[in-house]
C-alpha positions in Angstrom: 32.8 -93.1 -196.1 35.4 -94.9 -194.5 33.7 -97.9 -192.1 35.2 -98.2 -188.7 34.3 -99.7 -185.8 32.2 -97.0 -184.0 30.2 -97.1 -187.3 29.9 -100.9 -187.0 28.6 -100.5 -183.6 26.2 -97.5 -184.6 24.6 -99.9 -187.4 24.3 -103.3 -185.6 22.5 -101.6 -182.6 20.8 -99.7 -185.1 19.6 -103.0 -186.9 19.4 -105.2 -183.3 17.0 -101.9 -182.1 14.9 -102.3 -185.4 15.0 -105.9 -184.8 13.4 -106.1 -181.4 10.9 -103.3 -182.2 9.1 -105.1 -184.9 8.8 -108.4 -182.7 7.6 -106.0 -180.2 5.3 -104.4 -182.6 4.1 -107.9 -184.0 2.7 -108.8 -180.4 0.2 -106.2 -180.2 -3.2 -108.1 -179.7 -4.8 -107.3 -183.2 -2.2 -109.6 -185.2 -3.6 -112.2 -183.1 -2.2 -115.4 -182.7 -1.0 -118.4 -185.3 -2.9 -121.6 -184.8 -0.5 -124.1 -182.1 -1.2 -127.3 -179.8 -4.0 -129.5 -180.8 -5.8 -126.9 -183.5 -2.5 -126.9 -185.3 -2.7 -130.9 -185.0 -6.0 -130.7 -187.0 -5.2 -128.8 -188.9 -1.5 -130.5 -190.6 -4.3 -133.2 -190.6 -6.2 -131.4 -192.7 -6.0 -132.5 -196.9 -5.8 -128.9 -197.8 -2.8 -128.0 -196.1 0.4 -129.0 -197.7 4.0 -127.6 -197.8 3.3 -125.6 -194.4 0.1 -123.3 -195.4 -3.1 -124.2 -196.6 -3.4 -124.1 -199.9 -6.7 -123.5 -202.8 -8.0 -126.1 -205.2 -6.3 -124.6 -208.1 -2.8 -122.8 -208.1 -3.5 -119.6 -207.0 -1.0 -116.8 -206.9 -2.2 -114.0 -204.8 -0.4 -111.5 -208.0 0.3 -111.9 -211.6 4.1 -113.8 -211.9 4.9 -110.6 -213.9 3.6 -107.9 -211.8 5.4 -104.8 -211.1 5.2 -104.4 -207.4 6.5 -100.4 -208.3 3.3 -99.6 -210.3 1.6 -101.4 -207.5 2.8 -99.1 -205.3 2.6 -96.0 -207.4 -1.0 -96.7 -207.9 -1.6 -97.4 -204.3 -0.6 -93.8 -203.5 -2.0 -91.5 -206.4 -5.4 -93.5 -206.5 -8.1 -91.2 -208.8 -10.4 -89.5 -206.6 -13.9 -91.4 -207.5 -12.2 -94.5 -205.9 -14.2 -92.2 -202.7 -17.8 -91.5 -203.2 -18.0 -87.3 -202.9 -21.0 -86.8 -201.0 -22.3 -89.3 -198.1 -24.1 -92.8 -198.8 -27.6 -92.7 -197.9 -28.7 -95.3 -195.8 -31.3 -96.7 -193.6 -31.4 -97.1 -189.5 -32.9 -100.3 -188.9 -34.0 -101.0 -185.2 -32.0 -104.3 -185.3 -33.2 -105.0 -181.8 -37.0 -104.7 -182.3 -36.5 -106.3 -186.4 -39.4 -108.9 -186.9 -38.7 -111.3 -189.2 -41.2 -114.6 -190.5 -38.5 -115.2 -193.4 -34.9 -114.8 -193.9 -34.0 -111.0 -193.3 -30.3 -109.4 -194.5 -29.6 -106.2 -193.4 -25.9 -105.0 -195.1 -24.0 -102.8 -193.3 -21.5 -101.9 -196.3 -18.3 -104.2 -197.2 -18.5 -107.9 -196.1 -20.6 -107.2 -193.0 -24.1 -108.2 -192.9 -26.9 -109.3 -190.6 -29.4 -112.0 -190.9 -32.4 -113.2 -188.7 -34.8 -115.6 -189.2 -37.5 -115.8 -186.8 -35.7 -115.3 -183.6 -32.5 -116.7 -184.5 -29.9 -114.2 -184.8 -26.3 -114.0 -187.5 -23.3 -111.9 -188.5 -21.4 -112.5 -190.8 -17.2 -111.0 -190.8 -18.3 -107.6 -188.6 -16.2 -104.6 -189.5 -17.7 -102.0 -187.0 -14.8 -100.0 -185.6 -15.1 -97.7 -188.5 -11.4 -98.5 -190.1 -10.3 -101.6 -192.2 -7.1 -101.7 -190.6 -5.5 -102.0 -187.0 -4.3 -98.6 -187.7 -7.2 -95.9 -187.6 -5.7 -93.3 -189.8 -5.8 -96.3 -192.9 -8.9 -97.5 -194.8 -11.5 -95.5 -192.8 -15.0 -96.1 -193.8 -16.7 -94.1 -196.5 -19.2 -91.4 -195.0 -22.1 -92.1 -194.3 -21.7 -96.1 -194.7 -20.9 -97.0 -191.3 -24.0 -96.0 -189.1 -24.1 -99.2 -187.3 -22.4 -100.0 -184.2 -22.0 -103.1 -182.0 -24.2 -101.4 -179.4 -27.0 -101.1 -182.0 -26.8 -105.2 -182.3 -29.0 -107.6 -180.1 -27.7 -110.6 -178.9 -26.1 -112.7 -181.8 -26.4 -116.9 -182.2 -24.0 -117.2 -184.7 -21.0 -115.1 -185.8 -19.4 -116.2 -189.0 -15.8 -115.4 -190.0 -15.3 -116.4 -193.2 -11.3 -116.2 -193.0 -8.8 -113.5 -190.8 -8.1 -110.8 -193.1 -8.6 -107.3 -191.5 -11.3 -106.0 -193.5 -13.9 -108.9 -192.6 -12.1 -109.8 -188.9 -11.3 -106.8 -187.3 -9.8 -107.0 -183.5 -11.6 -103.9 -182.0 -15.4 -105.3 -183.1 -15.4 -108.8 -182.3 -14.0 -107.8 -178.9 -16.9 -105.9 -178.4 -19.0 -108.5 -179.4 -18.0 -111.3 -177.2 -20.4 -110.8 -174.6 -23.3 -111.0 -177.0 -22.7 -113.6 -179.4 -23.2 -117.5 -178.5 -21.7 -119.6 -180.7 -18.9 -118.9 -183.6 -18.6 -120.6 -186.5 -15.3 -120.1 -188.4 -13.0 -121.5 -191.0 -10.3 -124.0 -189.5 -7.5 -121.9 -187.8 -9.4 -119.1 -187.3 -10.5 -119.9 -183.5 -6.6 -119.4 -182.7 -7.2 -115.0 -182.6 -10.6 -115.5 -180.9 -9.1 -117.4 -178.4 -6.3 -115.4 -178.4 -8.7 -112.4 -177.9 -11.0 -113.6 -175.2 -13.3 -116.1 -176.6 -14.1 -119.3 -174.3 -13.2 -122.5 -176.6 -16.7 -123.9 -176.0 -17.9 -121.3 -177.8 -15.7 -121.7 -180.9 -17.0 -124.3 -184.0 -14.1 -124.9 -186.5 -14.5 -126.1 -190.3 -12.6 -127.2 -192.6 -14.2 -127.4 -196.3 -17.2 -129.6 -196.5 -17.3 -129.9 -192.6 -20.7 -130.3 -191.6 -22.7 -128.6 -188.0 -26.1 -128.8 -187.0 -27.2 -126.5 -184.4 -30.5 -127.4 -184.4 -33.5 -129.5 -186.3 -33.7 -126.6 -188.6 -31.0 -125.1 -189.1 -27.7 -127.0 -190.5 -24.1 -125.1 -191.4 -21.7 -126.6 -194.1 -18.6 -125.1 -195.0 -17.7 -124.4 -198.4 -14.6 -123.9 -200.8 -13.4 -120.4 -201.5 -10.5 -119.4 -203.9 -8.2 -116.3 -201.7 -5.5 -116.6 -199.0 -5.5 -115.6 -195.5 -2.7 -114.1 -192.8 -2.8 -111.2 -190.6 1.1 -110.8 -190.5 4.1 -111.2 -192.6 3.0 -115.1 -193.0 0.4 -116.4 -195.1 -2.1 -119.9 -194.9 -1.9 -120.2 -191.7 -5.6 -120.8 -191.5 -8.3 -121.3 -193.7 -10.4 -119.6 -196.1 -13.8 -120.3 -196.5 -18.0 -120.0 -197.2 -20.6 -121.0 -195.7 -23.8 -122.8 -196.8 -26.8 -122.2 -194.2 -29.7 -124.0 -194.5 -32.2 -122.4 -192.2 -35.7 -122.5 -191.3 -36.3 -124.4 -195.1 -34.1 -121.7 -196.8 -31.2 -121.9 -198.2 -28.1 -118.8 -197.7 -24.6 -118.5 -199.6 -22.6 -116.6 -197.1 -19.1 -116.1 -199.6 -16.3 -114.8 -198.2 -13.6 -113.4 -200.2 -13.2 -115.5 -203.5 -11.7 -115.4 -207.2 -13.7 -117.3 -209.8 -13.5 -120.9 -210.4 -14.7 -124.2 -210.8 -15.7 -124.5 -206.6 -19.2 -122.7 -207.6 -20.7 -125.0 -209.4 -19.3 -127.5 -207.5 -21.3 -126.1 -204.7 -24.1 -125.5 -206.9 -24.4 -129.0 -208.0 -23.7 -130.3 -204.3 -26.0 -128.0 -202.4 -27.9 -125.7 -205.0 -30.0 -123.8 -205.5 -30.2 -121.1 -203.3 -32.2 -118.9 -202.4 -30.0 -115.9 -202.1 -26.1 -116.0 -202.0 -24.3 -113.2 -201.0 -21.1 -112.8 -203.2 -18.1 -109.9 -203.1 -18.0 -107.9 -205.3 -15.7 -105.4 -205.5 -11.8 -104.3 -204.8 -10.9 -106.8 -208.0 -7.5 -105.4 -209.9 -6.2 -106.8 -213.0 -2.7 -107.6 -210.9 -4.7 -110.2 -209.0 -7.5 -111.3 -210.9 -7.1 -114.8 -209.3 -8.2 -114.0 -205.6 -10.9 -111.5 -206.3 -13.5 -111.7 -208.8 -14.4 -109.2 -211.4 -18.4 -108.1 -211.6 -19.1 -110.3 -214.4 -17.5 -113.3 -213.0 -19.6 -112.6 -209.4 -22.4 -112.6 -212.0 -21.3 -115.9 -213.2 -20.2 -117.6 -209.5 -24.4 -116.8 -209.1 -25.5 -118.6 -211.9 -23.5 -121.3 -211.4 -24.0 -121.4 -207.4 -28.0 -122.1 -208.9 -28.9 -118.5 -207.1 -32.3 -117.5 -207.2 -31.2 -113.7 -206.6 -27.5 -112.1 -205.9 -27.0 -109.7 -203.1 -23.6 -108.1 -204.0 -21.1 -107.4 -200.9 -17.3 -106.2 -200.8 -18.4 -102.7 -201.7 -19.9 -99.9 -201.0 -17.5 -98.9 -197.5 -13.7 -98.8 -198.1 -10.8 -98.7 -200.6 -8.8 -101.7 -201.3 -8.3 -101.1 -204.8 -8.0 -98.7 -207.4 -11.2 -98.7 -209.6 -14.0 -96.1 -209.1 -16.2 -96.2 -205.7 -19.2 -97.5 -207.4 -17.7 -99.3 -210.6 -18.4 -103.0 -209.1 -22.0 -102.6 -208.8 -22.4 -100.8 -212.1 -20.6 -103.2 -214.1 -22.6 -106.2 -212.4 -25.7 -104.7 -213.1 -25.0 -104.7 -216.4 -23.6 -108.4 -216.6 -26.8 -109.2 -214.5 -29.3 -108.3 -217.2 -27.6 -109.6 -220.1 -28.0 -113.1 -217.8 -31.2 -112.6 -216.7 -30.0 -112.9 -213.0 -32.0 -111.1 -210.0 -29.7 -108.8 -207.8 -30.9 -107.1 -204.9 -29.4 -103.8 -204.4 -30.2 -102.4 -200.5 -28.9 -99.1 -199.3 -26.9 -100.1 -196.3 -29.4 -100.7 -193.5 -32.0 -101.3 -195.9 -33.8 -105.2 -194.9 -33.9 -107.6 -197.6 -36.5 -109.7 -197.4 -36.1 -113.5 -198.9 -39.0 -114.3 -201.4 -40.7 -111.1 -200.2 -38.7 -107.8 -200.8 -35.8 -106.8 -202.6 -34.2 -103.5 -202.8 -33.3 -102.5 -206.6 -33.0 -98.8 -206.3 -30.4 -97.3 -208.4 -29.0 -95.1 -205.3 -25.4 -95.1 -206.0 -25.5 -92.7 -208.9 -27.2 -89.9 -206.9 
């Protein structure tokens, strides 16, 4: 094909029209918003961001150096078909709204999402309530059955946790929903950027780096906590942080983990700030091409032991695919590892209240 000037023309506008259509596409309001002006001051001031992105404790690559990227890919389209469950999940209806609670009460709501009160004190933790994992609704929609709760089903929330700004634990359409009814946020450093961007008054935003310390109130204290996983909600990556949370409330002590490969931050934390009482730890959409930013069951079973927890309530399952093992693998194989350790799980339907020191689901329901 002989290349003349007409074609020139053809393919530059072709190129400049591609061009201008993804910056276009890159503004739409669910990328959110890089961190600028005096958050992005913090945060270059921050010891855990070097070389332009923030960076883990130990070299992390988010895939093996050796990775094929085309079995990746092959995989990612001709997944086996238990990766869905074939019949709905059963779950629970909680009346959120009218839920007493003397002691610390979780309720999960499948994947990362979960809510907590403690006497009248309300949480959430990374709400995924739109019913897809992704900005686009045709991609990662929720399992049936596993996503019966909606934001209109929530009372009035004290504290919203986002434990970093991945799409499958902060997603665009919920927390705009939630704005009106949440008071405070706490997030990991960076993070406050989208929420802003989104509609959030700034007064309303609390920002931690690791080991940054809050106390909202004589009895209820928030530290931030090292995780091991990357963040970005575009083509760039590290612009803000990753992170857990430590709350100690009401003379109980929570691990709320975000996303996390295994390493030597838990018993860091446990030795710092153990034991808990329960932590909540993913558990699930692990793959052996990137066993260093997701753990594998046995090694959630370990990150428990060595956090000091006195029982494990497994999240990161149970609601979408991310990966390429069976539906219910995760919590099969970590039951397993759990009783070779002697380690108590919890294992609530979603909706179903765990009660700290009190009740604790262990019903074998995902084999039904």
């Amino acid at each position: 094909m002989k290349f003349t000037r007409r074609t020139f023309i053809v393919f530059s506008s072709f190129i400049t029209l591609a061009v201008i259509g993804t910056i276009i596409f890159m503004r739409q309001k669910f990328f959110g918003k890089n961190p600028s002006g005096e958050r992005l001051k913090k945060i270059l001031k921050s010891a855990h961001y070097k070389n332009d992105s923030f960076q883990n404790l130990s070299p992390t690559s988010v895939t093996l150096e050796d990775a094929s990227y085309l079995k990746m890919m092959r995989e990612f389209f001709s997944k086996p078909k238990d990766v869905k469950p074939s019949t709905p999940l059963p779950s629970v209806k909680t009346d959120l709204k009218n839920l007493s609670a003397d002691k610390p009460t979780i309720v999960w709501f499948g994947h990362s999402t979960y809510f907590i009160k403690s006497k009248n004190v309300t949480i959430m933790i990374d709400p995924v309530m739109s019913g897809s994992v992704s900005p686009f609704g045709s991609f990662g929609k929720a399992f049936a059955g596993a996503d019966i709760y909606k934001v209109d089903d929530l009372p009035e929330i004290d504290i919203l946790f986002l434990s970093h700004d991945h799409y499958d634990h902060l997603d665009y359409q919920t927390v705009v929903q939630l704005i009106p009814k949440v008071k405070q946020f706490c997030v990991s450093l960076g993070v406050g950027s989208h929420l802003e961007y989104w509609g959030v008054e700034p007064s309303k935003i609390v920002e931690f780096d690791w080991w940054d310390k809050h106390k909202v109130s004589d009895d209820i204290e928030i530290v931030a906590a090292p995780a091991r996983h990357f963040s970005g909600r575009s083509l760039a990556r590290g612009k803000t942080l990753w992170s857990a949370f430590i709350l100690s409330i009401h003379g109980y002590k929570l691990f709320l983990g975000g996303d996390s490969g295994y390493d030597t931050h838990f018993k860091e934390i446990g030795d710092k700030y153990g034991p808990f009482d329960i932590a909540m730890l993913e558990n699930g959409q692990y793959g052996k091409e990137w066993p260093y930013i997701h753990m594998f069951p046995e090694q959630t079973a370990q990150a428990a032991l060595d956090l000091g927890a006195k029982l494990l309530l497994p999240v990161h399952w149970g609601k979408f695919v991310l990966a390429n093992h069976s539906w219910n693998e995760p919590i099969q194989r970590l039951v397993v590892a759990a009783e070779k350790s002697q380690l108590p799980i919890t294992t609530p339907m979603i909706g179903e209240p765990v009660v700290i020191g009190e009740k604790n689901p262990d019903k074998v329901w995902w084999n039904a």
